[in-house]
N, C-alpha and C positions, 0 to 999 in steps of 0.2 A: 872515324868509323866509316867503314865501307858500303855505300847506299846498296838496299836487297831490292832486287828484283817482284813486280806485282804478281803472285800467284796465276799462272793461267785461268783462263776461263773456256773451258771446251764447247764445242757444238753439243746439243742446239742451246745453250744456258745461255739469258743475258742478266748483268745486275746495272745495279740494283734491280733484286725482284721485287714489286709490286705485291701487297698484300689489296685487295678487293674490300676483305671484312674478317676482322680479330676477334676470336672470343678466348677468353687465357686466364689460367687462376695456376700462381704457384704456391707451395705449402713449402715453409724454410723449417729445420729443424737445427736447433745450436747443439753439436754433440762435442763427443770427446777427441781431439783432433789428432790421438797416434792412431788411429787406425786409418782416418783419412788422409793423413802421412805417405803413408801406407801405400793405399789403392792410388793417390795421385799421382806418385812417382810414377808405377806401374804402366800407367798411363798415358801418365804425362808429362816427362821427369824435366822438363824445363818449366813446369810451374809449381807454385809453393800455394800450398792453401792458408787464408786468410785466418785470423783468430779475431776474436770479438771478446763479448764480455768475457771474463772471467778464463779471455786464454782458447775458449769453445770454438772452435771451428762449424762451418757453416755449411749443412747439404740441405738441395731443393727438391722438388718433384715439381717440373713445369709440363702443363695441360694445353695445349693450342689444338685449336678449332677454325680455319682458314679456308678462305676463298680465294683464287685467284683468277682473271682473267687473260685465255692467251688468245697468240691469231689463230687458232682453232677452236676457242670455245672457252668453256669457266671448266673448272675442277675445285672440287671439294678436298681437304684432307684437314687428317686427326694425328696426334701425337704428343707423346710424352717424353720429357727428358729428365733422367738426373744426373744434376748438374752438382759441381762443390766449387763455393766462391774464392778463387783462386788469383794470384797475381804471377807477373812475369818475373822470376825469380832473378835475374838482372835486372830489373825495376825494382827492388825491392826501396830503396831509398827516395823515392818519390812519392812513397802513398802515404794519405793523413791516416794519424791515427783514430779509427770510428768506435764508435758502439754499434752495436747491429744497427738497431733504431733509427738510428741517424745512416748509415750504410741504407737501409731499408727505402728510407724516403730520398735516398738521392743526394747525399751532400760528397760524395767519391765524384768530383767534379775531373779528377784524371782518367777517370774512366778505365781504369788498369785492374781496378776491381771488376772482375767477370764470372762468367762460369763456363767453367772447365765439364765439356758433356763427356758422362762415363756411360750412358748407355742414351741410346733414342730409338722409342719404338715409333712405329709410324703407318698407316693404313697406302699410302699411296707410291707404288712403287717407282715413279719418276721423280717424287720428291724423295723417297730414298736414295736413288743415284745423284740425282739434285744434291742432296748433302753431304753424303759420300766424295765426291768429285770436286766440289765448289770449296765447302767449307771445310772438310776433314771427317765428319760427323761419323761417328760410333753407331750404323742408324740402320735396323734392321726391321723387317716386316710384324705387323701385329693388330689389330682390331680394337674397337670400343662399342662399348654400350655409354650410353652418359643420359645425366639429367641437369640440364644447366635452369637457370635463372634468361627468363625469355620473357618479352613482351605479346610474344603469342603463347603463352601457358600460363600456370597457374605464379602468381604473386610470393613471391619467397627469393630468397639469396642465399641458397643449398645447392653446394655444386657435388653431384657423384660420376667417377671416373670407374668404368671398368675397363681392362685392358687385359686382350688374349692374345693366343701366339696365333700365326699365320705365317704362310710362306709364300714366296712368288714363283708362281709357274708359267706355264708355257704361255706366249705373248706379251709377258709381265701382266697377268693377271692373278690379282693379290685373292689367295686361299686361304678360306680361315678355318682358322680349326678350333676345338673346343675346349682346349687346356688353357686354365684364367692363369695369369701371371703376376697381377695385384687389382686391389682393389683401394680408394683414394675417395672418402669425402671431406668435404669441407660445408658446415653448419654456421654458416654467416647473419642470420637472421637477426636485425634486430640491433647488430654493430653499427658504429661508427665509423666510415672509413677518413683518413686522411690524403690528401692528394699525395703522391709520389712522383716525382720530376726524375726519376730514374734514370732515364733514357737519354740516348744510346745506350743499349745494354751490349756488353764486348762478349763475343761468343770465342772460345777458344776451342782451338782442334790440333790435333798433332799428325803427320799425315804418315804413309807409310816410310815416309823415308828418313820421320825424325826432325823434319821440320813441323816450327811452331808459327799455326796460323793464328791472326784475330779479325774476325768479323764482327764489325756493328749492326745493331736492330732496332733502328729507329721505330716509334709509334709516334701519333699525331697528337697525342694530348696526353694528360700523367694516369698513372699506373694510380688504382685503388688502394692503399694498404692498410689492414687489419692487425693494429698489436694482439697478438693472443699473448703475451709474457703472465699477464693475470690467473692465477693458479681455477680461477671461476671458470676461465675458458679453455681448463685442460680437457676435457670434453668436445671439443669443436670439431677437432680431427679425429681421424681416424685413418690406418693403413694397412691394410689387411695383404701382405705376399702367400701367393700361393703354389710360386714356384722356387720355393728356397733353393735348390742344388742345379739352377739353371745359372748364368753368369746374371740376369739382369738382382735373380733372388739372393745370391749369395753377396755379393758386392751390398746392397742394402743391409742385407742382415747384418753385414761387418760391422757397417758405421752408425744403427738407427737402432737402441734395442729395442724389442718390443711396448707397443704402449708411450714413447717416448712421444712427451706434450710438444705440439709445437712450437716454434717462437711469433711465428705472424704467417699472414698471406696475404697475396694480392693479386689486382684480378684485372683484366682490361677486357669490354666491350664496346665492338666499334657503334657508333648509332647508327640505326636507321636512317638508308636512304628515297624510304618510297613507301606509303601506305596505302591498301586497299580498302576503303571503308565499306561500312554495311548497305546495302542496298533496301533498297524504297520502293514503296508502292506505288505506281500514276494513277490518277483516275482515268478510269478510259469511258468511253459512251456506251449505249445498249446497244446488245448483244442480238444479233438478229438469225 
């Protein structure tokens, strides 16, 4: 076999990029895998999507919340992908065969099992070209409202995503405007989670030219994960699209019916690196 050449890396990108601090919850759904057949090819026809129990194929909706620092400063950004867990269809004969469950918590030690992004929205528009350019990413402009699980807010593990559309204008300054394009809770309260050794998670992208890239996403310590399979915890999610006849709404509608229970989720928060405590009274002497 003939060794391929590293993907370029353009100005001004360097990698590995450096995350600062992760906040991340994704929601897996096991659906019916000819339509994700389907949409994959379309997309990404050098991969094959994976099957689980009972034959089910596997799509995600992952939530990240990230800081970076650069030599000009920090930046914040938000974004959402949906991803379908996918293999390199000429790999096909080196993957074990899993249960999600077991897939979930990380035992896919070839790490060939990835996900295949069919759409990524994104709030900051130099990580959109960021991903566009680097990694192949399907990743266009859009906003959030969110209510995460914070050690500066109120006590709970209730994540809500909302996500609008928005556009980049003049100076790459991201516009947003007021058509919602889904809505995404996750009702963790009260769960058990399991550790998940996931990581390296393989990002796959196809790029305009029909090559197929893979990117790894290391984090520093295991993913949370959440069985929801328990029919008690079809309630937990919820996914509300409100732009069905847009590509991100139509492409979900395909693969997710409505109402469809989750299979699990999981979530990563970086810790804290620095507390400000509450301040205190001195005595001081009279007052003259």
């Amino acid at each position: 076999m003939t060794s391929l050449p590293l993907p370029p890396v353009p100005e001004p990108f360097r990698l590995p990029f450096h995350y600062g601090a992760l906040h991340q919850i994704g929601v897996d759904w096991l659906v019916d895998p000819d339509p994700v057949h389907v949409l994959l090819a379309k997309h990404h026809p050098d991969l094959t999507a994976a099957t689980f129990d009972d034959g089910r194929a596997l799509v995600s909706l992952n939530y990240q919340l990230y800081f970076a620092q650069y030599a000009f400063g920090g930046g914040v950004t938000q974004e959402i992908e949906f991803n379908v867990v996918a293999f390199p269809t000429a790999e096909a004969g080196r993957l074990p065969r899993l249960t999600y469950a077991q897939y979930a918590q990380g035992w896919d030690q070839t790490k060939l099992l990835g996900i295949a992004r069919l759409h990524v929205v994104c709030d900051n528009p130099f990580a959109i070209r960021a991903g566009r350019e680097l990694y192949a990413e399907p990743k266009y402009p859009g906003w959030f409202e969110v209510g995460l699980p914070s050690l500066n807010g109120p006590a709970g593990a209730t994540w809500t995503v909302r996500c609008k559309a928005a556009e980049i204008g003049p100076d790459d300054v991201l516009e947003r405007g007021t058509a919602p394009l889904l809505d995404l809770t996750a009702k963790l309260d009260g769960l058990t989670a399991v550790a998940a050794g996931s990581a390296p998670v393989t990002g796959y992208g196809t790029d305009s030219e029909g090559r197929l890239l893979a990117g790894p996403m290391n984090v520093c310590r295991p993913y949370a994960w959440y069985d929801l399979a328990a029919p008690a915890h079809s309630g937990r999610t919820r996914l509300a699209v409100h732009a069905p006849d847009g590509d991100l709404g139509r492409d979900l509608r395909t693969v997710l019916p409505d109402g469809a229970p989750a299979a699990g989720a999981w979530t990563f928060q970086s810790a804290p690196v620095a507390a400000h405590h509450r301040p205190y009274y001195l005595p001081t002497g009279p007052r003259r």
